[in-house]
PDB file of N, CA, C, O and CB in Angstrom:
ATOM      1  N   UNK A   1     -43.004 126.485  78.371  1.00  0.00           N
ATOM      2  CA  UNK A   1     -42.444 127.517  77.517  1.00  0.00           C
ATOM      3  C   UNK A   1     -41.060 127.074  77.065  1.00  0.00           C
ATOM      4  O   UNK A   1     -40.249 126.782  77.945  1.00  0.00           O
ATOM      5  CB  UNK A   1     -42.383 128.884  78.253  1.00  0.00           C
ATOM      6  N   UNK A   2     -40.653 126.982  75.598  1.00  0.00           N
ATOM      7  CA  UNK A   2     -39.393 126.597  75.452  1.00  0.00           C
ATOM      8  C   UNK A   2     -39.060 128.214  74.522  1.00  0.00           C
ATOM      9  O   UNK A   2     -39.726 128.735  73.627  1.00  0.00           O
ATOM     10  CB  UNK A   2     -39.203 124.849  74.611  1.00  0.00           C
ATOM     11  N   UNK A   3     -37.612 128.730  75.260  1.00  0.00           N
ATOM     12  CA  UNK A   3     -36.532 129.443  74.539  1.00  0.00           C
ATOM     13  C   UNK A   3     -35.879 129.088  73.016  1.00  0.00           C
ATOM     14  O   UNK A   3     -35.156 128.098  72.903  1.00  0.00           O
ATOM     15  CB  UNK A   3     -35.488 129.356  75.448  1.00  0.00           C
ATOM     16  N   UNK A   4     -36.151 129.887  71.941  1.00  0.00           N
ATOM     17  CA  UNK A   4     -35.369 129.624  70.738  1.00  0.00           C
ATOM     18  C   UNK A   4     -34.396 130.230  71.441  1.00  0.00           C
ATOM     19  O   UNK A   4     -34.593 131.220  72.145  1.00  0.00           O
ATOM     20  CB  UNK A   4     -35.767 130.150  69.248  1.00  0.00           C
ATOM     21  N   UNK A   5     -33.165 129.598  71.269  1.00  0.00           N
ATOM     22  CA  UNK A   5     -32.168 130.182  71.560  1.00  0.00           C
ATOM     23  C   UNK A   5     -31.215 130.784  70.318  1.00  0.00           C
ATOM     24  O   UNK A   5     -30.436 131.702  70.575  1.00  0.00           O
ATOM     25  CB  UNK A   5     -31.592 129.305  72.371  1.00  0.00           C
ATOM     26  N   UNK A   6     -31.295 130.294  69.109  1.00  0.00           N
ATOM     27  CA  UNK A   6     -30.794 130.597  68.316  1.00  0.00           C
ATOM     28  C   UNK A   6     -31.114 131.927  67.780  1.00  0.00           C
ATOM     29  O   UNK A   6     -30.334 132.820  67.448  1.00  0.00           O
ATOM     30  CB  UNK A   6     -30.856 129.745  67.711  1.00  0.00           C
ATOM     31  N   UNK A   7     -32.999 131.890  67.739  1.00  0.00           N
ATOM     32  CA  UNK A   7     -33.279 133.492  67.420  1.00  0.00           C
ATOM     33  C   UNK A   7     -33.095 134.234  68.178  1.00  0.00           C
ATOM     34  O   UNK A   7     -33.202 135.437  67.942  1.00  0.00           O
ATOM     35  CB  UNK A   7     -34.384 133.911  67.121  1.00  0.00           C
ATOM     36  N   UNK A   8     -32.656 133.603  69.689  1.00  0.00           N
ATOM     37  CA  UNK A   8     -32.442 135.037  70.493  1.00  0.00           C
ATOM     38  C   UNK A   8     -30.700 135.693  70.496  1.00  0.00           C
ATOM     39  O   UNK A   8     -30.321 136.832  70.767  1.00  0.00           O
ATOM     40  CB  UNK A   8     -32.958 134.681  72.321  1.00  0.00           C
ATOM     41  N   UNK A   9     -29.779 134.296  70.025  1.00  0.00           N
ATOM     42  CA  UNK A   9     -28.368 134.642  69.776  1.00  0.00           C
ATOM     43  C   UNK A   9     -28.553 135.601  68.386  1.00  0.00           C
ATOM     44  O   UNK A   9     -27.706 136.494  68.348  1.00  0.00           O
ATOM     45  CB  UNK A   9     -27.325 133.150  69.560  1.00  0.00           C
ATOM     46  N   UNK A  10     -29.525 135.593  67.199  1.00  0.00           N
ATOM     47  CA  UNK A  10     -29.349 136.137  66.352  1.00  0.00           C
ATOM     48  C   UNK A  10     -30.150 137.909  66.574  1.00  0.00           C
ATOM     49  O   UNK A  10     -29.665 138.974  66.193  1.00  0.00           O
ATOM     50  CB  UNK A  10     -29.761 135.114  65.314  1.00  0.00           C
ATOM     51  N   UNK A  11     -31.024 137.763  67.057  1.00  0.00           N
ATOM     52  CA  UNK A  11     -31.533 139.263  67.409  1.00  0.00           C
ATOM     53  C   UNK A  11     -30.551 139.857  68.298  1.00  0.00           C
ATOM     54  O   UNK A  11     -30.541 141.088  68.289  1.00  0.00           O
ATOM     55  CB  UNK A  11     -33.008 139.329  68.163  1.00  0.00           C
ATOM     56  N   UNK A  12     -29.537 139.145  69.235  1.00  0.00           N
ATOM     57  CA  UNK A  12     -29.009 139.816  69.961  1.00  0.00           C
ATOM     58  C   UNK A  12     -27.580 140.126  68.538  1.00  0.00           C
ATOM     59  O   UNK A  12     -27.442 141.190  67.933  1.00  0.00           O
ATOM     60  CB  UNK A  12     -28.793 138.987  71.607  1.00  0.00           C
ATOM     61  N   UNK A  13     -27.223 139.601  68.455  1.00  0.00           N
ATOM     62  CA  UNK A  13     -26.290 139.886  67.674  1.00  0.00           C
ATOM     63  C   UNK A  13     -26.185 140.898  66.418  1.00  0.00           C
ATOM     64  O   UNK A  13     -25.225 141.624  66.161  1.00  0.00           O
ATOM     65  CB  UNK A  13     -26.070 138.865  67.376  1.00  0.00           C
ATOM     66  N   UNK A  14     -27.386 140.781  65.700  1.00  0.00           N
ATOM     67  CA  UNK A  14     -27.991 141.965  64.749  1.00  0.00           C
ATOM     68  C   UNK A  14     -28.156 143.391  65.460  1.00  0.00           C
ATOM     69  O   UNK A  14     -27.967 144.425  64.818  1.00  0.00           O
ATOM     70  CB  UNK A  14     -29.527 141.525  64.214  1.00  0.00           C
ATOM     71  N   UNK A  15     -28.480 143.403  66.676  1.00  0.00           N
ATOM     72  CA  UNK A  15     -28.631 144.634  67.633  1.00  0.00           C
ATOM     73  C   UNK A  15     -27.229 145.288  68.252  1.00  0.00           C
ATOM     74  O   UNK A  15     -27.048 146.492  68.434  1.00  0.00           O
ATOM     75  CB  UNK A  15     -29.554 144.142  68.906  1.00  0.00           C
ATOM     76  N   UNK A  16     -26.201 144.135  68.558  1.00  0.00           N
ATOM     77  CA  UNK A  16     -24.762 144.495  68.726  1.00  0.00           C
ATOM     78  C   UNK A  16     -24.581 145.070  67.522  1.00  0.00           C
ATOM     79  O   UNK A  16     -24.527 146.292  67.664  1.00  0.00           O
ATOM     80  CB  UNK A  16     -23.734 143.361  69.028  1.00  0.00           C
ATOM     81  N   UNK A  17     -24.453 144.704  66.295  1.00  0.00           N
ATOM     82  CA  UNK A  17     -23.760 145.069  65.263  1.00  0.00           C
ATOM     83  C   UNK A  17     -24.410 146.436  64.652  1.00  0.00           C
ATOM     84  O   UNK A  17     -23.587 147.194  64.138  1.00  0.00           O
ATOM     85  CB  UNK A  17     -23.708 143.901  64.317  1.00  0.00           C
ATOM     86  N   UNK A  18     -25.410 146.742  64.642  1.00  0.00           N
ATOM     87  CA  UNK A  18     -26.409 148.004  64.828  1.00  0.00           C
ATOM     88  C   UNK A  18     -25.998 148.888  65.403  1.00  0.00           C
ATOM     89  O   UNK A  18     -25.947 149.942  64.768  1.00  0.00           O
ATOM     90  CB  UNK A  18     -27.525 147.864  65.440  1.00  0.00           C
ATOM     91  N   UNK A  19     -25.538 148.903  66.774  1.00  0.00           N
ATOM     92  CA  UNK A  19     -25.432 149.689  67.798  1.00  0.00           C
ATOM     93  C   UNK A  19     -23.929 150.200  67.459  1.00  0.00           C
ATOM     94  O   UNK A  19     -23.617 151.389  67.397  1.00  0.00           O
ATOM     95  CB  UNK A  19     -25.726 148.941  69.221  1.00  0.00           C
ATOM     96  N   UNK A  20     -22.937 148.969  67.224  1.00  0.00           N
ATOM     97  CA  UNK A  20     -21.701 149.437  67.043  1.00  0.00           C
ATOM     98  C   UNK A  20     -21.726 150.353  65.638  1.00  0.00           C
ATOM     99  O   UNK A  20     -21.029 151.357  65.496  1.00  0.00           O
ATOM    100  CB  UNK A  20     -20.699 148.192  67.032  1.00  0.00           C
ATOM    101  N   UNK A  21     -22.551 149.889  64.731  1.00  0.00           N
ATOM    102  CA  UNK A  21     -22.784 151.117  63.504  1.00  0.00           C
ATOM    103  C   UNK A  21     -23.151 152.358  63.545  1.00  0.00           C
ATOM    104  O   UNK A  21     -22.991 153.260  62.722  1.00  0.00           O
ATOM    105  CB  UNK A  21     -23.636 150.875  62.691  1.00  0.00           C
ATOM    106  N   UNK A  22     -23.657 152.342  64.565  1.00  0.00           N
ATOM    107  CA  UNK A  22     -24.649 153.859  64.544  1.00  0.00           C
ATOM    108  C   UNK A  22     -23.884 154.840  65.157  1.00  0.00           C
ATOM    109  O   UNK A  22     -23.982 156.051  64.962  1.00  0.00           O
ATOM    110  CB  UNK A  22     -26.180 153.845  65.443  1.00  0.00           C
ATOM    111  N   UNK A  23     -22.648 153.924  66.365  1.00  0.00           N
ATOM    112  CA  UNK A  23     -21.604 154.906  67.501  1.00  0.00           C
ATOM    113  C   UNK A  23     -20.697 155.202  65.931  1.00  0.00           C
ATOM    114  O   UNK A  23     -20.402 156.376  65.707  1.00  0.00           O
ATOM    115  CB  UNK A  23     -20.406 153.747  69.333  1.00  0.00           C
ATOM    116  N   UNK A  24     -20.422 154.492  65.242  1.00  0.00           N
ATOM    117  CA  UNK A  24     -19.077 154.671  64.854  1.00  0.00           C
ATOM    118  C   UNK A  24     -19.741 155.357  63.475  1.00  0.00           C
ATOM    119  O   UNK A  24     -18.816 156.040  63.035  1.00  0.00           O
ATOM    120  CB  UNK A  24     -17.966 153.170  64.773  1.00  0.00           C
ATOM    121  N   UNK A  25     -20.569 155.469  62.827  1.00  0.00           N
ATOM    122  CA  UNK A  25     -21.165 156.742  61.968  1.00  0.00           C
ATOM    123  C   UNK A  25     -21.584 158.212  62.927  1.00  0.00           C
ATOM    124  O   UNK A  25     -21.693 159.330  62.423  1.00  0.00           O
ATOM    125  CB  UNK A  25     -22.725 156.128  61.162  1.00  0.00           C
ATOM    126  N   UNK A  26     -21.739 157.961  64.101  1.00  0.00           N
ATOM    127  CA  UNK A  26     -21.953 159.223  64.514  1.00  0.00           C
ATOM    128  C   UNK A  26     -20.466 159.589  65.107  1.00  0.00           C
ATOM    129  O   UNK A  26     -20.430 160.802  65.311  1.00  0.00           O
ATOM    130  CB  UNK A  26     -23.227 159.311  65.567  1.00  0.00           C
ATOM    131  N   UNK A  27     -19.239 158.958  65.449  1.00  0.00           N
ATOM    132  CA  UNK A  27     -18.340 159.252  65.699  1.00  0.00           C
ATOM    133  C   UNK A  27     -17.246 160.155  64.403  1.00  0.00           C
ATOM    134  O   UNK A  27     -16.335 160.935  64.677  1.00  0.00           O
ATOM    135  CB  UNK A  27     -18.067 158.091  66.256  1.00  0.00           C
ATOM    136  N   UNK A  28     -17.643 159.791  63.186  1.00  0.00           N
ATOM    137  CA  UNK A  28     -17.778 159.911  61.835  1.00  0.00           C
ATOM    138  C   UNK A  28     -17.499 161.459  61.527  1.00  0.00           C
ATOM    139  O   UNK A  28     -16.607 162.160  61.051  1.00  0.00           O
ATOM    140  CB  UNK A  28     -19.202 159.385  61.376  1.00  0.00           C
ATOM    141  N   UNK A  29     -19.385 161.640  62.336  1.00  0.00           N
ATOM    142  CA  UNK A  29     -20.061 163.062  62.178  1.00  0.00           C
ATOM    143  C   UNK A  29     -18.934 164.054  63.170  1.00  0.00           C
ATOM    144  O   UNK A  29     -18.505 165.208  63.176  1.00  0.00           O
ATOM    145  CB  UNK A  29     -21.969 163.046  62.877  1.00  0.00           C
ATOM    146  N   UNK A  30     -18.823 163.108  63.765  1.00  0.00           N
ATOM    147  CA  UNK A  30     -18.307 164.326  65.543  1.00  0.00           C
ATOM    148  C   UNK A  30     -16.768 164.613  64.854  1.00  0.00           C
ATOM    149  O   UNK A  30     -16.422 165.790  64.959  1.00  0.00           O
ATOM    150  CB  UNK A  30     -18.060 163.060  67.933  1.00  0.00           C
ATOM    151  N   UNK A  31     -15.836 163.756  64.195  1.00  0.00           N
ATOM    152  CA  UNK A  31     -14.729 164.256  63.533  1.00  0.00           C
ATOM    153  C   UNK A  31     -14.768 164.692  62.422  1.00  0.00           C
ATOM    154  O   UNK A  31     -13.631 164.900  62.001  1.00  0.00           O
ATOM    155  CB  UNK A  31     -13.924 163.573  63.464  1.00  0.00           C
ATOM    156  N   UNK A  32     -16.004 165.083  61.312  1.00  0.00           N
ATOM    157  CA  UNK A  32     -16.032 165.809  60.361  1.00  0.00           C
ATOM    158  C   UNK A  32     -16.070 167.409  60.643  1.00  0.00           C
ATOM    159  O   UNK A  32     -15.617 168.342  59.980  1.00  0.00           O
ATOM    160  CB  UNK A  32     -17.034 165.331  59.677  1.00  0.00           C
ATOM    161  N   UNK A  33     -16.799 167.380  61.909  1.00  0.00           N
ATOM    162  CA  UNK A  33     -17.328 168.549  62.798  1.00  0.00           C
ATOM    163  C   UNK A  33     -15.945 168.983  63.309  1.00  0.00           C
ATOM    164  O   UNK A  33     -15.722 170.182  63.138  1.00  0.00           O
ATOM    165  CB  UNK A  33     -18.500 168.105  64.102  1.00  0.00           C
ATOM    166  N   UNK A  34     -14.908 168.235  63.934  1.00  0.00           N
ATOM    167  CA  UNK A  34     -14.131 168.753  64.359  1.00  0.00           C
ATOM    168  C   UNK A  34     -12.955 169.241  63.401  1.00  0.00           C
ATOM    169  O   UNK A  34     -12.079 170.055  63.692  1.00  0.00           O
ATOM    170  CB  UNK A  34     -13.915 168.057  65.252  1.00  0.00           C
ATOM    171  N   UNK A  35     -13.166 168.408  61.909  1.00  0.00           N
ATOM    172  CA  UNK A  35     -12.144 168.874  60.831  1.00  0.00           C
ATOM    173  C   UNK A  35     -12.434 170.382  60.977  1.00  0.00           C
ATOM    174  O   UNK A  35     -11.684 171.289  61.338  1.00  0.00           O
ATOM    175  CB  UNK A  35     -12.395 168.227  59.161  1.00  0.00           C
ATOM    176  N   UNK A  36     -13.602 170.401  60.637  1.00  0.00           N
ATOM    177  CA  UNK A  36     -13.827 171.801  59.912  1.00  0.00           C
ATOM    178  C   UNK A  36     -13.539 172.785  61.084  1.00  0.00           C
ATOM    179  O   UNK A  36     -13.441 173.923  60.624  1.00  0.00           O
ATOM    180  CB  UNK A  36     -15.483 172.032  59.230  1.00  0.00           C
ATOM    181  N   UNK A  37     -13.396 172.760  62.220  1.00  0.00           N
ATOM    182  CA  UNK A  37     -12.748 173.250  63.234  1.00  0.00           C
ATOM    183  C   UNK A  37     -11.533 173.912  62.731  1.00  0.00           C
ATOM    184  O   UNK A  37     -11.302 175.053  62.330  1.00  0.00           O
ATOM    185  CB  UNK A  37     -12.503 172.263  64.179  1.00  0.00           C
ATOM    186  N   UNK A  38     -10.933 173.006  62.854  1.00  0.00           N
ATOM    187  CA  UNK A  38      -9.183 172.882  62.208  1.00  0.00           C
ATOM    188  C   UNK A  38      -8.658 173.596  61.101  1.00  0.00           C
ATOM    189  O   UNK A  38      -7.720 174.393  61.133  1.00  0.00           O
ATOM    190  CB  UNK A  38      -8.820 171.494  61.674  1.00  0.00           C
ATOM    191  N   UNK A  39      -9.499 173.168  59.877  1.00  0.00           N
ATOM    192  CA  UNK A  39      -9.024 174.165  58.872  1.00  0.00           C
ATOM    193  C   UNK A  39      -9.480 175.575  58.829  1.00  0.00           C
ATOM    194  O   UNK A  39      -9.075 176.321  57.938  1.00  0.00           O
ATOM    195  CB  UNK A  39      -9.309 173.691  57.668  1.00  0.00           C
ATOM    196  N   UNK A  40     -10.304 175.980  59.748  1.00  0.00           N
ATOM    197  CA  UNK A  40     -11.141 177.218  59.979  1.00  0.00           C
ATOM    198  C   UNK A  40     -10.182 177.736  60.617  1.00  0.00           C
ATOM    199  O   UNK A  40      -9.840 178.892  60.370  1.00  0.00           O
ATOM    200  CB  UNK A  40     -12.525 177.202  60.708  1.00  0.00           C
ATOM    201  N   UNK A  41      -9.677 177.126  61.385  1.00  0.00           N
ATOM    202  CA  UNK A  41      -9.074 178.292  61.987  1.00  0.00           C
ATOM    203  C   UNK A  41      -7.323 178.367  61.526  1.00  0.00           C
ATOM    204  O   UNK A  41      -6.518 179.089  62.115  1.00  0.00           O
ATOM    205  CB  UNK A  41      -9.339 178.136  63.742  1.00  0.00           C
ATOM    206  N   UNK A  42      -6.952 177.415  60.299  1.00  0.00           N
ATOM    207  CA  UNK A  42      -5.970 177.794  59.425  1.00  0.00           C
ATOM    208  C   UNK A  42      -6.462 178.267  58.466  1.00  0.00           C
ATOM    209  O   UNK A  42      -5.905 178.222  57.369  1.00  0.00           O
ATOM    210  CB  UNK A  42      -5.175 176.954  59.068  1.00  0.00           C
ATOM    211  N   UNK A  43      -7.423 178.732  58.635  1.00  0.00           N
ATOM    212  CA  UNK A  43      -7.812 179.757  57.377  1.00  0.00           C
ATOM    213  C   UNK A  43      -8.259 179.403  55.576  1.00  0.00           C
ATOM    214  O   UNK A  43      -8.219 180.076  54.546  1.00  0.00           O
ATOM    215  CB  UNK A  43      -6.456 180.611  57.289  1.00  0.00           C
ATOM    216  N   UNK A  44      -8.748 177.746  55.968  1.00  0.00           N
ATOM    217  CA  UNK A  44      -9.072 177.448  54.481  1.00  0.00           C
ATOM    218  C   UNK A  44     -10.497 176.876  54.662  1.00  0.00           C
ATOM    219  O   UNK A  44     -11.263 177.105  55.598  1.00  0.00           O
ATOM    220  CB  UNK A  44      -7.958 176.319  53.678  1.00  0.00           C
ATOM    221  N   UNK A  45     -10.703 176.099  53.601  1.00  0.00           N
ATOM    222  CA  UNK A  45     -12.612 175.597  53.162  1.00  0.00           C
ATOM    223  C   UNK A  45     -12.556 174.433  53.879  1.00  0.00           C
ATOM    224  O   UNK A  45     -11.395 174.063  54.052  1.00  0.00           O
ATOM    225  CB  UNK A  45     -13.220 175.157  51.214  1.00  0.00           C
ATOM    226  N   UNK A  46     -13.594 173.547  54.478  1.00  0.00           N
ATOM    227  CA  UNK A  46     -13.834 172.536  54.683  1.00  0.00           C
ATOM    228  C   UNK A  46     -15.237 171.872  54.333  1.00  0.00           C
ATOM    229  O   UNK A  46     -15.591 170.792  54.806  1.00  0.00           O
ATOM    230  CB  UNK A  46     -13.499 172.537  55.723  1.00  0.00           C
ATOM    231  N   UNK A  47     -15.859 172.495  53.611  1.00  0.00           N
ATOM    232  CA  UNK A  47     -17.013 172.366  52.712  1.00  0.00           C
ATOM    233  C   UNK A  47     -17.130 170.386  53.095  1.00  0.00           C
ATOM    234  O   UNK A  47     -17.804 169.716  53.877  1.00  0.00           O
ATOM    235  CB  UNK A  47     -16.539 173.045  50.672  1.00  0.00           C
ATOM    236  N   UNK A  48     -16.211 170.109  52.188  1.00  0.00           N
ATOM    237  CA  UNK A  48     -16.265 168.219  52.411  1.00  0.00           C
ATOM    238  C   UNK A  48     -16.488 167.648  53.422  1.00  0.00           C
ATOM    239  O   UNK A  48     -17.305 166.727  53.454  1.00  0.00           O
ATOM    240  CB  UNK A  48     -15.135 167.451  52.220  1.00  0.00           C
ATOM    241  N   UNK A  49     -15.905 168.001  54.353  1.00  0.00           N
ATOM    242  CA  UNK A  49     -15.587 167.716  55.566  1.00  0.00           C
ATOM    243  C   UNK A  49     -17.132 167.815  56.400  1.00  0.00           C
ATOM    244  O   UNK A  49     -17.716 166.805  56.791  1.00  0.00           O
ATOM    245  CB  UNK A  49     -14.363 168.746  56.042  1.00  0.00           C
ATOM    246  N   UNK A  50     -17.574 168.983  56.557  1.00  0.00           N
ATOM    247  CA  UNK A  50     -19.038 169.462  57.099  1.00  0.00           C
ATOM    248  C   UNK A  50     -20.642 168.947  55.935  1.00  0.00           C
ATOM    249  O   UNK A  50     -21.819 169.216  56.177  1.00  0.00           O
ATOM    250  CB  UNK A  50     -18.840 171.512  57.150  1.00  0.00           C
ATOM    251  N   UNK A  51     -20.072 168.156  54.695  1.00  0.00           N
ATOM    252  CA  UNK A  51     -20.855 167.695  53.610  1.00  0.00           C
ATOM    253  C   UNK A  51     -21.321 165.931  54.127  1.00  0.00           C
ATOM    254  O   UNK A  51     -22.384 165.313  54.080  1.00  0.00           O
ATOM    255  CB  UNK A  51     -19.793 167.857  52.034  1.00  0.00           C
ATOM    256  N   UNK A  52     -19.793 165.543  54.655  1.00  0.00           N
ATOM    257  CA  UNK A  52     -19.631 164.528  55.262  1.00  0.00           C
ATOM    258  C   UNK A  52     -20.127 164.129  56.931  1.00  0.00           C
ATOM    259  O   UNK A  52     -20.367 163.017  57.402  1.00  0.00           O
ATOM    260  CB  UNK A  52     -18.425 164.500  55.037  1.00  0.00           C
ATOM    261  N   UNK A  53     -20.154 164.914  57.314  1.00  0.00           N
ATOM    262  CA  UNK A  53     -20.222 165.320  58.827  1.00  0.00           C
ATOM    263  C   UNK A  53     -22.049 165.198  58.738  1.00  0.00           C
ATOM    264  O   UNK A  53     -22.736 164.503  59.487  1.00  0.00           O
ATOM    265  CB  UNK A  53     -19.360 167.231  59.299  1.00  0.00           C
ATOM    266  N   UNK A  54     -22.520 166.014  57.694  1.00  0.00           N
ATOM    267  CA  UNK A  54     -24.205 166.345  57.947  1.00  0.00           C
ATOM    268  C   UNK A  54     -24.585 164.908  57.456  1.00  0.00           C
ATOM    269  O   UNK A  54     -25.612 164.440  57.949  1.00  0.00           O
ATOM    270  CB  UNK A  54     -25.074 167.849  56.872  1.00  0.00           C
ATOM    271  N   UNK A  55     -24.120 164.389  56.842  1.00  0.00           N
ATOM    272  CA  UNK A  55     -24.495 162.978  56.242  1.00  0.00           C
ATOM    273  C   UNK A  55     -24.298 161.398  57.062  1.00  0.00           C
ATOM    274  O   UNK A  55     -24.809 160.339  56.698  1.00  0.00           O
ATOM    275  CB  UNK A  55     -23.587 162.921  54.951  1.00  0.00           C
ATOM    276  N   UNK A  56     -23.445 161.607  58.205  1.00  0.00           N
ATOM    277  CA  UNK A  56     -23.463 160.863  58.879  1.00  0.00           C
ATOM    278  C   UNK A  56     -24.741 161.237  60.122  1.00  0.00           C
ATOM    279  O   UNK A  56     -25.526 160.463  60.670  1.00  0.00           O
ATOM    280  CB  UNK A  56     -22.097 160.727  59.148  1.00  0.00           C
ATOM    281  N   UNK A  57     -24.612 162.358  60.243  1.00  0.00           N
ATOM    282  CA  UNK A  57     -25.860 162.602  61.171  1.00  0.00           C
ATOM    283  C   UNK A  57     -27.333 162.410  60.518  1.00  0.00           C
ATOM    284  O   UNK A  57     -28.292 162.227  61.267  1.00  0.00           O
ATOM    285  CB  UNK A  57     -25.784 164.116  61.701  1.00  0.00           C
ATOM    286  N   UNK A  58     -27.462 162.444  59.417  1.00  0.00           N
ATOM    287  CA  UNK A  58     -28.427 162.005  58.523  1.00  0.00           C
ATOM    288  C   UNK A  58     -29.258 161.106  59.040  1.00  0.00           C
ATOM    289  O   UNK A  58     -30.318 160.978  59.651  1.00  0.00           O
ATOM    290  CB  UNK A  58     -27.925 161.518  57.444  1.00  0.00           C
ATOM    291  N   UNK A  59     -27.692 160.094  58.192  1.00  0.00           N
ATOM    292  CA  UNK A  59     -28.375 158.774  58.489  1.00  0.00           C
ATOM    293  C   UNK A  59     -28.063 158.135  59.831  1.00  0.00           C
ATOM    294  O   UNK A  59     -28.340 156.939  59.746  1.00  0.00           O
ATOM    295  CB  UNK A  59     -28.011 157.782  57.436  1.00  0.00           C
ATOM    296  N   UNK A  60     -27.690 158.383  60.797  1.00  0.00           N
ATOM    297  CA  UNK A  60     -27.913 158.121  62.244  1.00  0.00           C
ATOM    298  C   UNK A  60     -29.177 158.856  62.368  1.00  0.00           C
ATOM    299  O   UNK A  60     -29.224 159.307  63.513  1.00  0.00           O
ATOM    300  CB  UNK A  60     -26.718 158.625  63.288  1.00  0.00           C
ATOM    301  N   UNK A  61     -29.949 159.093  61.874  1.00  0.00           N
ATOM    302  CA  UNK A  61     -31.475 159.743  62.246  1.00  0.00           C
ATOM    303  C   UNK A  61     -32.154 159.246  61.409  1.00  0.00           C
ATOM    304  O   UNK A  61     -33.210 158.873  61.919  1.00  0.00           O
ATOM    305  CB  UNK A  61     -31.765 161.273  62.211  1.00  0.00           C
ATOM    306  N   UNK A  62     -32.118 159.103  60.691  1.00  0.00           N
ATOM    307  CA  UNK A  62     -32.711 157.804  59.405  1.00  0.00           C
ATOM    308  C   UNK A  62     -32.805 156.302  60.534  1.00  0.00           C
ATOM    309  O   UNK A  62     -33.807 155.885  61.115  1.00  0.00           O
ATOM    310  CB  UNK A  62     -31.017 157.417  57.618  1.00  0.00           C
ATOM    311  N   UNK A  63     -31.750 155.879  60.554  1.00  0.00           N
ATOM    312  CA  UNK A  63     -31.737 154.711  60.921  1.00  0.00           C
ATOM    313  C   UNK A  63     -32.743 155.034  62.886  1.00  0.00           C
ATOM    314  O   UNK A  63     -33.588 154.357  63.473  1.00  0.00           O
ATOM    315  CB  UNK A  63     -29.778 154.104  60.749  1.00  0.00           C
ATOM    316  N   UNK A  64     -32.314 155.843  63.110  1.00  0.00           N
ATOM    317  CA  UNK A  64     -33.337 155.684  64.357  1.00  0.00           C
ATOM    318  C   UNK A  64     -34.652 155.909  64.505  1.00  0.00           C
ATOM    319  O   UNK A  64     -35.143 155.800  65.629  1.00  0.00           O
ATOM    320  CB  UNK A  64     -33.030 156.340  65.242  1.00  0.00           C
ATOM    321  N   UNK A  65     -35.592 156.324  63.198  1.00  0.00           N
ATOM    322  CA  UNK A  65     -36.012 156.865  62.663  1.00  0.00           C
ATOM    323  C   UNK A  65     -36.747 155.071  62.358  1.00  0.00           C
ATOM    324  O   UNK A  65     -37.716 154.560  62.919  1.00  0.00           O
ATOM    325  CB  UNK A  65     -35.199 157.988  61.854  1.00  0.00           C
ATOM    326  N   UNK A  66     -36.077 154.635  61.558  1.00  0.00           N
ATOM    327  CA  UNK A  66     -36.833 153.776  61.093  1.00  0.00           C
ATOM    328  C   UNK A  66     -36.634 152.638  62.332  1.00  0.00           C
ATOM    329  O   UNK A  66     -37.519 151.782  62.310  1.00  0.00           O
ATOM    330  CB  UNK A  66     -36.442 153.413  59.557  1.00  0.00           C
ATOM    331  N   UNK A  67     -35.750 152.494  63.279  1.00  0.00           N
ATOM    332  CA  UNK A  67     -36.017 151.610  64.245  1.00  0.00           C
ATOM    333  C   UNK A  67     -37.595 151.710  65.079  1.00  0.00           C
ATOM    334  O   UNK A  67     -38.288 150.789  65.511  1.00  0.00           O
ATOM    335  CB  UNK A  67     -34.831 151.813  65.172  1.00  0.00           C
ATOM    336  N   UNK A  68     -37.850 153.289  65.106  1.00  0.00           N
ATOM    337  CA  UNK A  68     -38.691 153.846  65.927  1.00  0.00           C
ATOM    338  C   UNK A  68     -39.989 153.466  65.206  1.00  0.00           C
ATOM    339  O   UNK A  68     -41.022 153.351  65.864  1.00  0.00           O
ATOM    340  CB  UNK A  68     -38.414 155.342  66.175  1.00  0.00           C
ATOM    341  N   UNK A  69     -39.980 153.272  63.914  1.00  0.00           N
ATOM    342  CA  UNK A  69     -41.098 153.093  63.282  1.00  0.00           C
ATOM    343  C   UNK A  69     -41.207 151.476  62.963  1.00  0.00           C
ATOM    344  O   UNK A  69     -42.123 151.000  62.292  1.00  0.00           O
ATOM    345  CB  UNK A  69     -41.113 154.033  62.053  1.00  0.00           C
ATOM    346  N   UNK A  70     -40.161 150.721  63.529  1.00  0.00           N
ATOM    347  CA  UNK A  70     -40.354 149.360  63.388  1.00  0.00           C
ATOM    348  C   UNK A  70     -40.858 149.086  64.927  1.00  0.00           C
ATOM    349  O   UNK A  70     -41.438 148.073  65.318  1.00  0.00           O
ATOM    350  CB  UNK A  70     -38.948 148.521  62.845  1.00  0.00           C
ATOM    351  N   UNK A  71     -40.579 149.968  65.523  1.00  0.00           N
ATOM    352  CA  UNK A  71     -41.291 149.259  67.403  1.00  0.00           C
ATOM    353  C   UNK A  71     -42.998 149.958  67.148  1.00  0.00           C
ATOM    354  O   UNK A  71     -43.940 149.357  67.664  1.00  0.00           O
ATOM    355  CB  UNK A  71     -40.112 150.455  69.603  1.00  0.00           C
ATOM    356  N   UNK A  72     -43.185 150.893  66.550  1.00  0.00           N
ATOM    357  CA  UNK A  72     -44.565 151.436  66.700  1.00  0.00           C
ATOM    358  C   UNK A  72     -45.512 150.612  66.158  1.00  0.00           C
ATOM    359  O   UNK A  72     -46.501 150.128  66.710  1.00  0.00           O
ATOM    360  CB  UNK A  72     -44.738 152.710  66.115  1.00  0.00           C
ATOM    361  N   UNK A  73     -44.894 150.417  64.339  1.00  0.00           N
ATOM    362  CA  UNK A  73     -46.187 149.790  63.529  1.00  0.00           C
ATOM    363  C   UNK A  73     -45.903 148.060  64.555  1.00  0.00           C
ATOM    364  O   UNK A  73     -46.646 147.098  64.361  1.00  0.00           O
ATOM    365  CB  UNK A  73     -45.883 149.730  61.107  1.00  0.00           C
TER     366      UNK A  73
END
């Protein structure tokens, strides 16, 4: 049995860079969520903020979404 090692440095590395995308779009969501906190309770709109917020959670469900459907098919 011989190891590609190169495809396994590159799948590992495509999966780091994935993973760090998906924390830091859902980290995204978790401070759009917490804007609208903030201006709520100074008493103005944060419409953008919670527009932005649902859209990062989106596509962090999109993208897991289609990971899930790349391990099935």
């Amino acid at each position: 049995m011989k190891i590609d090692w190169a495809a396994l440095g590159s799948v590992f590395g495509v999966s780091l860079m994935v993973t760090v995308g998906l924390v830091a779009l859902f980290t995204l969501g978790i401070m759009g969520l917490s804007r609208r906190e903030r201006v709520q309770a100074q008493g103005g709109s944060a419409a953008l903020a919670v527009t932005g917020a649902y859209a990062c959670f989106a596509a962090c469900a999109a993208a897991v979404a289609y990971g899930i459907s790349l391990i099935v098919a």
